[in-house]
N, CA, C and O atoms as a GROMACS GRO file, in nm:
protein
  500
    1UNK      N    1   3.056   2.469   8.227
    1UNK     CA    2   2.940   2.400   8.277
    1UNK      C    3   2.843   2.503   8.334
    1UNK      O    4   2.887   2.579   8.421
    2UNK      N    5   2.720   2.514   8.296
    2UNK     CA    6   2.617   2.567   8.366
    2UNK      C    7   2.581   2.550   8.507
    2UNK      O    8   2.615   2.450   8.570
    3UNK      N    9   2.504   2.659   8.564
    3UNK     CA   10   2.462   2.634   8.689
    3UNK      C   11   2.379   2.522   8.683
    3UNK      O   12   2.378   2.438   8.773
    4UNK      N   13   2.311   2.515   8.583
    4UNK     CA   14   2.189   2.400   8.625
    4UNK      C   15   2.267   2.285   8.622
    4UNK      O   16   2.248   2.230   8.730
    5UNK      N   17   2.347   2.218   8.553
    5UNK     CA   18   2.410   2.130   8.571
    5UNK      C   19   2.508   2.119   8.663
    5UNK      O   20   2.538   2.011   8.713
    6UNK      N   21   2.573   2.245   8.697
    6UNK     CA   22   2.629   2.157   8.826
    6UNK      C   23   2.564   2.139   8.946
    6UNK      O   24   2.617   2.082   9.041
    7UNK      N   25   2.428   2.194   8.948
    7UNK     CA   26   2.356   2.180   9.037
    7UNK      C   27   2.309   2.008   9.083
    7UNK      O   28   2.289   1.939   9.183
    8UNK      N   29   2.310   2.000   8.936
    8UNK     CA   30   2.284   1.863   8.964
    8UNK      C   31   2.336   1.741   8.974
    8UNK      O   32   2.294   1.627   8.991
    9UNK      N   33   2.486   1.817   8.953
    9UNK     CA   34   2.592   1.672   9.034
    9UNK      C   35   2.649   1.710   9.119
    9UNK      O   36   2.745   1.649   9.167
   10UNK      N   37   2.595   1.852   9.174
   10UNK     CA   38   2.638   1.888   9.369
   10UNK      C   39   2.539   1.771   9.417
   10UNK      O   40   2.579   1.709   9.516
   11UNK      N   41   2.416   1.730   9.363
   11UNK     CA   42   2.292   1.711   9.400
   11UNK      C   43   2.294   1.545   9.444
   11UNK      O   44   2.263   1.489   9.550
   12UNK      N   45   2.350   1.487   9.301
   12UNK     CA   46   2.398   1.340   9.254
   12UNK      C   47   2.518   1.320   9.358
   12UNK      O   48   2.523   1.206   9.406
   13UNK      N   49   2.628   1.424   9.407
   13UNK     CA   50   2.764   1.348   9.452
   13UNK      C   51   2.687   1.341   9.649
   13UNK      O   52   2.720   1.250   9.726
   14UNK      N   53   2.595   1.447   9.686
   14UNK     CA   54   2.585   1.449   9.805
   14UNK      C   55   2.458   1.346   9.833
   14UNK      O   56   2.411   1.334   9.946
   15UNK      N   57   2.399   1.260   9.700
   15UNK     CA   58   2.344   1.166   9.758
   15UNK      C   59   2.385   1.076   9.766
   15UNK      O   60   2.335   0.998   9.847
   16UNK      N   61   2.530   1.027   9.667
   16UNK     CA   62   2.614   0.961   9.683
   16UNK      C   63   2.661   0.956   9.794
   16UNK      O   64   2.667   0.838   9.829
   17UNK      N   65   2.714   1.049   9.901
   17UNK     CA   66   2.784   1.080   9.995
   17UNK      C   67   2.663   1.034  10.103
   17UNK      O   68   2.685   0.962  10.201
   18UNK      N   69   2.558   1.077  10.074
   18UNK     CA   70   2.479   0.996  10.226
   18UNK      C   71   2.434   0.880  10.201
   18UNK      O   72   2.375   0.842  10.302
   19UNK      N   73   2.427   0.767  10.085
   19UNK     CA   74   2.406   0.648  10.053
   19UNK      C   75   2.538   0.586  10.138
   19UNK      O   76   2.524   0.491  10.214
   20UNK      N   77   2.663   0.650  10.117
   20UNK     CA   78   2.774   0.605  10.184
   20UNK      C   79   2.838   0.610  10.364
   20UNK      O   80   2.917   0.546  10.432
   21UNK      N   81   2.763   0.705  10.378
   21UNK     CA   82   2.753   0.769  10.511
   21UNK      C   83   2.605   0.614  10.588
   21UNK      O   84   2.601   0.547  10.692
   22UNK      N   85   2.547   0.621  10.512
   22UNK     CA   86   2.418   0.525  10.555
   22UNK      C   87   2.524   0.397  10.592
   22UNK      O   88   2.543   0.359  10.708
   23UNK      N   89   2.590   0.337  10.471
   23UNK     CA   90   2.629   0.206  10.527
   23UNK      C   91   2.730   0.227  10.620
   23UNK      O   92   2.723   0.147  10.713
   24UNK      N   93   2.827   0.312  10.627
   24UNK     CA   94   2.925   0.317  10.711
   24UNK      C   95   2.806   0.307  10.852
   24UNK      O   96   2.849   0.222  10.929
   25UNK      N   97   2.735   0.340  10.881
   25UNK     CA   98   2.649   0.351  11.030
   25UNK      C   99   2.592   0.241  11.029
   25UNK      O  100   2.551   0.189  11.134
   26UNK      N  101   2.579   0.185  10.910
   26UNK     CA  102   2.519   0.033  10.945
   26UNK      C  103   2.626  -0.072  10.989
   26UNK      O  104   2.598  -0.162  11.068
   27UNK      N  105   2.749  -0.057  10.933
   27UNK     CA  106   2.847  -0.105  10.971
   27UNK      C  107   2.898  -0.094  11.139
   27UNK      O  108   2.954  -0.174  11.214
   28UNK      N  109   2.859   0.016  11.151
   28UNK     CA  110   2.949   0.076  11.302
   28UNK      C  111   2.797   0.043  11.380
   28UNK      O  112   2.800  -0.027  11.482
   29UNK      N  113   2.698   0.082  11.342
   29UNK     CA  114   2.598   0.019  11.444
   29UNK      C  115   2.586  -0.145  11.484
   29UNK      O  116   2.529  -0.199  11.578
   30UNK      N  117   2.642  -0.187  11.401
   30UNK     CA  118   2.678  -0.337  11.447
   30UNK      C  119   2.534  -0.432  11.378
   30UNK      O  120   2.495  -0.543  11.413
   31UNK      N  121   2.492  -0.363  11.299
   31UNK     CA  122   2.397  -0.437  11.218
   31UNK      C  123   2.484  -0.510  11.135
   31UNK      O  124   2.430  -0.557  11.034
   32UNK      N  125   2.585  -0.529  11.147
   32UNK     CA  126   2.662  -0.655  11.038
   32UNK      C  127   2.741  -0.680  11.208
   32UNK      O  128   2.782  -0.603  11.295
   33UNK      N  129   2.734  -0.835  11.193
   33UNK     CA  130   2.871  -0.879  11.334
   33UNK      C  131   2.874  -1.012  11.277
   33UNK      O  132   2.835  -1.032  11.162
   34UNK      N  133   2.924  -1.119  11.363
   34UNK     CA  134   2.940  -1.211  11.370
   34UNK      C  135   2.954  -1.297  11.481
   34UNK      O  136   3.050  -1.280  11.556
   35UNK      N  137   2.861  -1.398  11.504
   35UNK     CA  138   2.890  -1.496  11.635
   35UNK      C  139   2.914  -1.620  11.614
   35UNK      O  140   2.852  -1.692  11.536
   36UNK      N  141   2.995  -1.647  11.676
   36UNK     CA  142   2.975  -1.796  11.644
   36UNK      C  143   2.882  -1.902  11.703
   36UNK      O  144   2.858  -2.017  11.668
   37UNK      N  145   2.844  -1.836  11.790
   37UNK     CA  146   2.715  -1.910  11.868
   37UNK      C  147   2.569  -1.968  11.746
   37UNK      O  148   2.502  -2.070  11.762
   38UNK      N  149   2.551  -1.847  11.611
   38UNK     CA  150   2.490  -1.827  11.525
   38UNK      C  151   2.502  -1.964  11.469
   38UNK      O  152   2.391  -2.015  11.460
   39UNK      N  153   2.611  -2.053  11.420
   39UNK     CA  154   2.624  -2.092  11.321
   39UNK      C  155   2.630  -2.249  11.363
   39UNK      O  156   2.690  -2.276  11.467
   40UNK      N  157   2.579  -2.336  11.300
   40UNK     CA  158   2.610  -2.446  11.335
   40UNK      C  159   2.721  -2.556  11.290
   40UNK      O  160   2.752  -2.670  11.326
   41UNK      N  161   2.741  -2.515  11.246
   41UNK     CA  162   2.910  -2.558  11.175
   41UNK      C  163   2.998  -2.475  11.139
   41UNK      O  164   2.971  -2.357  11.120
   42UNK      N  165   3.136  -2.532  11.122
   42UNK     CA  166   3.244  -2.453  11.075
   42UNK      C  167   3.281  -2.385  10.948
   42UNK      O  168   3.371  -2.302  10.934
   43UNK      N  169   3.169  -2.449  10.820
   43UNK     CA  170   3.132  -2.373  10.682
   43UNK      C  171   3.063  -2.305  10.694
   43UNK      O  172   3.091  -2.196  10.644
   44UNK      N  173   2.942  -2.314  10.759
   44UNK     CA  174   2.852  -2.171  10.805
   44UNK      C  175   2.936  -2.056  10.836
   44UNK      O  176   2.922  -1.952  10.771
   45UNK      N  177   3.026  -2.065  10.935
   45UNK     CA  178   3.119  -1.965  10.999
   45UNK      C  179   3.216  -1.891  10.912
   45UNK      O  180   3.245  -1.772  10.915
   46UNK      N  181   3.268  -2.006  10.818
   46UNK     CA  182   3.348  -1.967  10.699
   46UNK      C  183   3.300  -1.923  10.624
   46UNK      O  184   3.369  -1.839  10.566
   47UNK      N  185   3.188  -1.938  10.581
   47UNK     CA  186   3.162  -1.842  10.499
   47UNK      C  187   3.044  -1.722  10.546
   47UNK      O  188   3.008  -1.645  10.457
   48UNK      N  189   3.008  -1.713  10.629
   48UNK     CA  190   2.974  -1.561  10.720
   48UNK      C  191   3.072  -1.509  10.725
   48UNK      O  192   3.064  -1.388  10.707
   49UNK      N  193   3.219  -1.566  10.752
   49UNK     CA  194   3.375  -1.458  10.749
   49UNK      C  195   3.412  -1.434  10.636
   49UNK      O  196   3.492  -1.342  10.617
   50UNK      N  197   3.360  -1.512  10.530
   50UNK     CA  198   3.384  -1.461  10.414
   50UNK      C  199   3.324  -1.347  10.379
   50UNK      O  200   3.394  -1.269  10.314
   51UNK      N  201   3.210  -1.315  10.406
   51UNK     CA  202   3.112  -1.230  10.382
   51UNK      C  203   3.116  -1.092  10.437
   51UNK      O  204   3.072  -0.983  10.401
   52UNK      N  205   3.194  -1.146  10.554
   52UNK     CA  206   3.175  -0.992  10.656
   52UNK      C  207   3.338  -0.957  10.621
   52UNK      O  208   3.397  -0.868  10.682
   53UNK      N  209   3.384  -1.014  10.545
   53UNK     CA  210   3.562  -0.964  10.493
   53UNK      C  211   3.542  -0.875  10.396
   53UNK      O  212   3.590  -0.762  10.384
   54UNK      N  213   3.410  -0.975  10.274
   54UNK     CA  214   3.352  -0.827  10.164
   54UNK      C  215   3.334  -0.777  10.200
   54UNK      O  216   3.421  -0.692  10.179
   55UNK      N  217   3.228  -0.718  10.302
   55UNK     CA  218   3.187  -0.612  10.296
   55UNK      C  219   3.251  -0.513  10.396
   55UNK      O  220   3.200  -0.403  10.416
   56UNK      N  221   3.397  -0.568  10.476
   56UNK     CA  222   3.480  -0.524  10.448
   56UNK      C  223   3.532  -0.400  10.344
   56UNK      O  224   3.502  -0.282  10.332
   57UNK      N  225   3.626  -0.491  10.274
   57UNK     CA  226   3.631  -0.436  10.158
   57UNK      C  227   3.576  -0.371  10.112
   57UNK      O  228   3.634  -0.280  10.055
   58UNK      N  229   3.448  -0.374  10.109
   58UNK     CA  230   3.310  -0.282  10.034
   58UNK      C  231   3.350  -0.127  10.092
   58UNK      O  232   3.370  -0.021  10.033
   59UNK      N  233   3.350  -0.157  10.214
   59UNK     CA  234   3.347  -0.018  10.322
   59UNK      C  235   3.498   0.027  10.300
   59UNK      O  236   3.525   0.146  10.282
   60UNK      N  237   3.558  -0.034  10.302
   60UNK     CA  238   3.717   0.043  10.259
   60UNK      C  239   3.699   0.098  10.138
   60UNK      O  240   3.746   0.211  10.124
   61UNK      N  241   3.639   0.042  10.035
   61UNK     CA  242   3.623   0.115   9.822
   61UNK      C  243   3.546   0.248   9.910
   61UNK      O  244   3.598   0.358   9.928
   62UNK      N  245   3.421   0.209   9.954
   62UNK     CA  246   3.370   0.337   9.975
   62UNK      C  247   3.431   0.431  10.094
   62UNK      O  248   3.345   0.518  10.114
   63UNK      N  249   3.523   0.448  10.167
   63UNK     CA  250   3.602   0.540  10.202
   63UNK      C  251   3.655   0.585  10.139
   63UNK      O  252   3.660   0.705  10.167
   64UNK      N  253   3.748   0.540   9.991
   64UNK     CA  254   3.815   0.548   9.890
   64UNK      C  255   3.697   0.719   9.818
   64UNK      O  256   3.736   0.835   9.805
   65UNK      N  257   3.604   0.681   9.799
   65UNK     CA  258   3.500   0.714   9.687
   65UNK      C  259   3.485   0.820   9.808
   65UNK      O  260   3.528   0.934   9.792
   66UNK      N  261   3.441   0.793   9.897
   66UNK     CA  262   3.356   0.917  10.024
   66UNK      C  263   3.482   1.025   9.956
   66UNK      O  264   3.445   1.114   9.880
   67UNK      N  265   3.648   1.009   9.995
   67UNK     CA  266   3.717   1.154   9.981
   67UNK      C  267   3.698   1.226   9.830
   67UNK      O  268   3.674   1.343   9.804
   68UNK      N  269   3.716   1.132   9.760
   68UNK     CA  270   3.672   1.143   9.621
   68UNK      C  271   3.567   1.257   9.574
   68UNK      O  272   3.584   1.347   9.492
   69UNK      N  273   3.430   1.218   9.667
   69UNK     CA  274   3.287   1.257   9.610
   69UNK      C  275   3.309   1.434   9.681
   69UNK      O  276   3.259   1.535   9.632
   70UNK      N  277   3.419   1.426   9.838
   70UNK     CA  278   3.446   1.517   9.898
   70UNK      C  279   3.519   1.629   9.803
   70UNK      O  280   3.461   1.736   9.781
   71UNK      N  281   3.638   1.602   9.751
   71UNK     CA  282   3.717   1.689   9.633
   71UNK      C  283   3.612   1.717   9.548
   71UNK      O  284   3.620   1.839   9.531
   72UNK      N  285   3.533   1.684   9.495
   72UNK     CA  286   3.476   1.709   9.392
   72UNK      C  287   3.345   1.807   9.441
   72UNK      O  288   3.288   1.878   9.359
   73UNK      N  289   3.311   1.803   9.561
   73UNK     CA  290   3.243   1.885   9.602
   73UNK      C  291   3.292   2.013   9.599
   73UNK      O  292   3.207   2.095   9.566
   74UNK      N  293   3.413   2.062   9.625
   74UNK     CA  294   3.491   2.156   9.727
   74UNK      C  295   3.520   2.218   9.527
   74UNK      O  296   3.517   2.338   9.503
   75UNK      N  297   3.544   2.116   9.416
   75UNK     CA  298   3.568   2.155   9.314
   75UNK      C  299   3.458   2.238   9.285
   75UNK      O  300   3.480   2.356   9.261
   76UNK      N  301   3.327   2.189   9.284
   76UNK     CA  302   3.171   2.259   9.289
   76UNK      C  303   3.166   2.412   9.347
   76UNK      O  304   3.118   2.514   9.298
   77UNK      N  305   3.240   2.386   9.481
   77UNK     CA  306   3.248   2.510   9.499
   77UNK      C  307   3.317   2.635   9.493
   77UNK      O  308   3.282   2.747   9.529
   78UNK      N  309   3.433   2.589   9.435
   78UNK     CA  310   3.548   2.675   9.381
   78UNK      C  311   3.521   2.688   9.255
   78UNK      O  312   3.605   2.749   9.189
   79UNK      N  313   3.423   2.646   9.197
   79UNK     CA  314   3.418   2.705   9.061
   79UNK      C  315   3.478   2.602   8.968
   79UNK      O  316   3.447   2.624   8.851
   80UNK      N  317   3.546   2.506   8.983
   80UNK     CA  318   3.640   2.452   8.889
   80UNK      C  319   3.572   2.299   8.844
   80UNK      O  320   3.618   2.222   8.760
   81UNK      N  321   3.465   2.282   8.915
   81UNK     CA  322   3.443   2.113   8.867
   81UNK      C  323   3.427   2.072   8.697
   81UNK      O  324   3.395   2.140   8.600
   82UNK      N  325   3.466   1.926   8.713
   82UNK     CA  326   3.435   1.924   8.561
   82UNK      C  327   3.585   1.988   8.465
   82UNK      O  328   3.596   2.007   8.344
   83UNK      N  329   3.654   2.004   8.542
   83UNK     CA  330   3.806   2.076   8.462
   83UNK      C  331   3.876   1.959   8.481
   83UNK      O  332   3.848   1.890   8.579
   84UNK      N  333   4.002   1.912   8.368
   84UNK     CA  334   4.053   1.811   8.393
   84UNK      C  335   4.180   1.860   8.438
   84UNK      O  336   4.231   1.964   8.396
   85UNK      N  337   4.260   1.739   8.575
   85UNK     CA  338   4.338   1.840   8.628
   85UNK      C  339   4.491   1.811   8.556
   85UNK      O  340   4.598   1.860   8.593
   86UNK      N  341   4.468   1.707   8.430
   86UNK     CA  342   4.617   1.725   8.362
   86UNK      C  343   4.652   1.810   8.246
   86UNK      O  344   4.769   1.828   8.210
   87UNK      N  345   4.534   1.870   8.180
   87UNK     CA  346   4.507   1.938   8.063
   87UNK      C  347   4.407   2.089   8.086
   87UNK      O  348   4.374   2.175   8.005
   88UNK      N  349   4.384   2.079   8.197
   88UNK     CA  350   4.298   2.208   8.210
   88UNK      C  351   4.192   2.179   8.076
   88UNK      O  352   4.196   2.293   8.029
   89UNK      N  353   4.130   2.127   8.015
   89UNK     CA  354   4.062   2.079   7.923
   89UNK      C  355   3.903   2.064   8.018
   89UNK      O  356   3.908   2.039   8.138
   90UNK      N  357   3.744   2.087   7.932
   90UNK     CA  358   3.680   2.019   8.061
   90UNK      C  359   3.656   1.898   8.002
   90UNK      O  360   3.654   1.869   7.882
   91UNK      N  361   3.638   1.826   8.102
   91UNK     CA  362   3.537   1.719   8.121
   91UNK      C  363   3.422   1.720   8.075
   91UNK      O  364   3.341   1.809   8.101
   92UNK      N  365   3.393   1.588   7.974
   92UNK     CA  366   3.280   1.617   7.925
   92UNK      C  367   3.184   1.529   8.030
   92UNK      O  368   3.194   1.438   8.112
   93UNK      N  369   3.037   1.660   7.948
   93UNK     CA  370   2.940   1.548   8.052
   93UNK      C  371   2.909   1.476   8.056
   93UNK      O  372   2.881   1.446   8.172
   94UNK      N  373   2.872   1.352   7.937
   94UNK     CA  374   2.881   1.238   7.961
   94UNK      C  375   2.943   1.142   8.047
   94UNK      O  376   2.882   1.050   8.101
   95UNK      N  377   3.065   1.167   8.059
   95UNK     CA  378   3.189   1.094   8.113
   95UNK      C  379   3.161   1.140   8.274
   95UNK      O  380   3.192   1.057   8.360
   96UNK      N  381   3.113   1.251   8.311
   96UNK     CA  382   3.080   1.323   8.460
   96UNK      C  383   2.955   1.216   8.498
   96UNK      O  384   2.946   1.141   8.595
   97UNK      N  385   2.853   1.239   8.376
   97UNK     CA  386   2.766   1.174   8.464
   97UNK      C  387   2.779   0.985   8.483
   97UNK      O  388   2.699   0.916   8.546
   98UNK      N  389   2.901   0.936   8.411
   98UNK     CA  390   2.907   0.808   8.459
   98UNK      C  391   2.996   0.772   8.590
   98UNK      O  392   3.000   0.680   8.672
   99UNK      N  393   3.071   0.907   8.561
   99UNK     CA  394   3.149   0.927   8.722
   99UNK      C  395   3.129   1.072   8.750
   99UNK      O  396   3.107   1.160   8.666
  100UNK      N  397   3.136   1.084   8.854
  100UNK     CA  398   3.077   1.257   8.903
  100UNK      C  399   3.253   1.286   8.926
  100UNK      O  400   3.311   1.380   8.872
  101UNK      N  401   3.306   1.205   8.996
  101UNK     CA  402   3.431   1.201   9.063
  101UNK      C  403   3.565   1.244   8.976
  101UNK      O  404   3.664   1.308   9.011
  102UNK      N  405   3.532   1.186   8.851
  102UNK     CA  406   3.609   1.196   8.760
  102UNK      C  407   3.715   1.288   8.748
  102UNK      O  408   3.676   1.391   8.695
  103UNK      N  409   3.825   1.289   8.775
  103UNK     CA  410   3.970   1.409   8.731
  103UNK      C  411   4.002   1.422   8.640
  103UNK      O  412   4.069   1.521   8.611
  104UNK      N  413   3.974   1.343   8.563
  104UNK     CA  414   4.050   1.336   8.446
  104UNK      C  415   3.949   1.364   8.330
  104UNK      O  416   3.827   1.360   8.346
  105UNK      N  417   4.013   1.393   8.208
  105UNK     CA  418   3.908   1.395   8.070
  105UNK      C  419   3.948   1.240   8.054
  105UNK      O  420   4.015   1.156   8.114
  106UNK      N  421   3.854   1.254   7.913
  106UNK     CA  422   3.823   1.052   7.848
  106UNK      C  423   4.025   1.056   7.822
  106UNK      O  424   4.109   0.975   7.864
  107UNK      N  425   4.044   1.173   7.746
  107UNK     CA  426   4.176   1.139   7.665
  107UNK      C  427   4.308   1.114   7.763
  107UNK      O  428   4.401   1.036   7.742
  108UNK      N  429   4.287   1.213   7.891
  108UNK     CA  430   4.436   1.165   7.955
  108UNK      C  431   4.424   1.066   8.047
  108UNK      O  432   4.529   1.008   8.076
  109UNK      N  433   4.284   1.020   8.122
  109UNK     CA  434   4.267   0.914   8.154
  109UNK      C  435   4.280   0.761   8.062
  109UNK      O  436   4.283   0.647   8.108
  110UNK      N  437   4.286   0.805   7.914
  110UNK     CA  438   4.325   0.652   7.859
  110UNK      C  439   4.440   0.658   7.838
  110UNK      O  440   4.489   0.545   7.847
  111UNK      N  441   4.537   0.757   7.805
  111UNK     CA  442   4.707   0.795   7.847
  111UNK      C  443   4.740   0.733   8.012
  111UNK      O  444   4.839   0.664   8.036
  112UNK      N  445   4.661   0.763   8.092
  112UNK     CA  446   4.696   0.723   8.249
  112UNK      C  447   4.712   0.591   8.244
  112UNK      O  448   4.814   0.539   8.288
  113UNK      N  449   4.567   0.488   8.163
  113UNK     CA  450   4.571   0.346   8.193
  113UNK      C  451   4.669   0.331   8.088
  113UNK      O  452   4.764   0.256   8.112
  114UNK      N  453   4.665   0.379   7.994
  114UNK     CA  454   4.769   0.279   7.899
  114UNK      C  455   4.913   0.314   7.949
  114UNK      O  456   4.992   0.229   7.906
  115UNK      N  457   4.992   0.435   8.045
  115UNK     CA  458   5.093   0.425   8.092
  115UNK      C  459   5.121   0.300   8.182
  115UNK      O  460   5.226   0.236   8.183
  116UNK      N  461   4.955   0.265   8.297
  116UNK     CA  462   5.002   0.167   8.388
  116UNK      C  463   4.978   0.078   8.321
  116UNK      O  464   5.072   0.004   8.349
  117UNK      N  465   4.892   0.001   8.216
  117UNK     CA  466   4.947  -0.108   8.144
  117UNK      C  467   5.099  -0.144   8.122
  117UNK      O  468   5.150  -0.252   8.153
  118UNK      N  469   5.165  -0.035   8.062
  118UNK     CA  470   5.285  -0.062   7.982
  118UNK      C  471   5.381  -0.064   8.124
  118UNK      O  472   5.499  -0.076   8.093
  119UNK      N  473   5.360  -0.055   8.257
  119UNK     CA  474   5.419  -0.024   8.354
  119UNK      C  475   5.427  -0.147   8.439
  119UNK      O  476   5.527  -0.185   8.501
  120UNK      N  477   5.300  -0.208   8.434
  120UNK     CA  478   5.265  -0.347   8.481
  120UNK      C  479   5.286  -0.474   8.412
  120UNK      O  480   5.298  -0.586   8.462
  121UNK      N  481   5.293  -0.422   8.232
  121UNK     CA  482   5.347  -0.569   8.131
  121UNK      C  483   5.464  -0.637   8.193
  121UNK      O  484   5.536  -0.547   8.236
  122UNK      N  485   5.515  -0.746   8.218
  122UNK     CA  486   5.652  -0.784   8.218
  122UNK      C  487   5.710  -0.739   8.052
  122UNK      O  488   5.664  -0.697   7.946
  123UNK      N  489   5.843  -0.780   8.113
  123UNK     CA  490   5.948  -0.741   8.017
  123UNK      C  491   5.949  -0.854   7.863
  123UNK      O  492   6.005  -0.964   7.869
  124UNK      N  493   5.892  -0.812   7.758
  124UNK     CA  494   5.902  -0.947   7.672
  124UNK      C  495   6.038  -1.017   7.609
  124UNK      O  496   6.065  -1.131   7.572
  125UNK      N  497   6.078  -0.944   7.613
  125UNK     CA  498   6.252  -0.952   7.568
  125UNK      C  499   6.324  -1.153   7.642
  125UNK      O  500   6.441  -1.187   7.626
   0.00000   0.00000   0.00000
């Protein structure tokens, strides 16, 4: 991979990383809460708890992704990004720029899912 290109998914993962950094502070600044004083019934409430459970969730995927976008930085700077880490093979760029994050090449990542398919099938027998 060229400098210019990895320049530009050091560029892509660390705006990723402060798009993610943004909501986590919106989260912790308490711009998302919940009262119940707010709501005038008990479906209102239920589903504001529904809501604040996604985005929940939301904020847990993106902790997931924050260490993620982190390795792949540290790969940027060791020289190695874009290498796949089961084949030493690189990563093509296409596949980088739909995930920056990416470990894997296209080929041992469809070996990975089709192992946990065959891992997750029940038994047909």
């Amino acid at each position: 991979m060229n400098k210019r290109e990895t320049k530009k998914f050091r560029e892509l993962l660390l705006s990723q990383k402060r798009e993610i950094l943004k909501n986590a502070s919106k989260t912790l600044g308490g711009e998302i809460h919940l009262d119940p004083d707010d709501f005038p019934d008990e479906i209102d409430l239920a589903s504001s708890e529904s809501a604040l459970a996604f985005t929940g969730r939301l904020r847990a995927r993106e902790a997931t992704l924050l260490v993620k976008i982190d390795r792949a930085l540290e790969k940027i700077a060791e020289g190695n990004f874009g290498v796949c880490e089961n084949c030493g093979e690189k990563i093509g760029v296409k596949r980088l720029e739909a995930r920056p994050v990416a470990e894997l090449c296209i080929d041992c990542k469809t070996e990975q899912e089709r192992a946990e398919r065959t891992i997750a099938e029940p038994n047909s027998e």
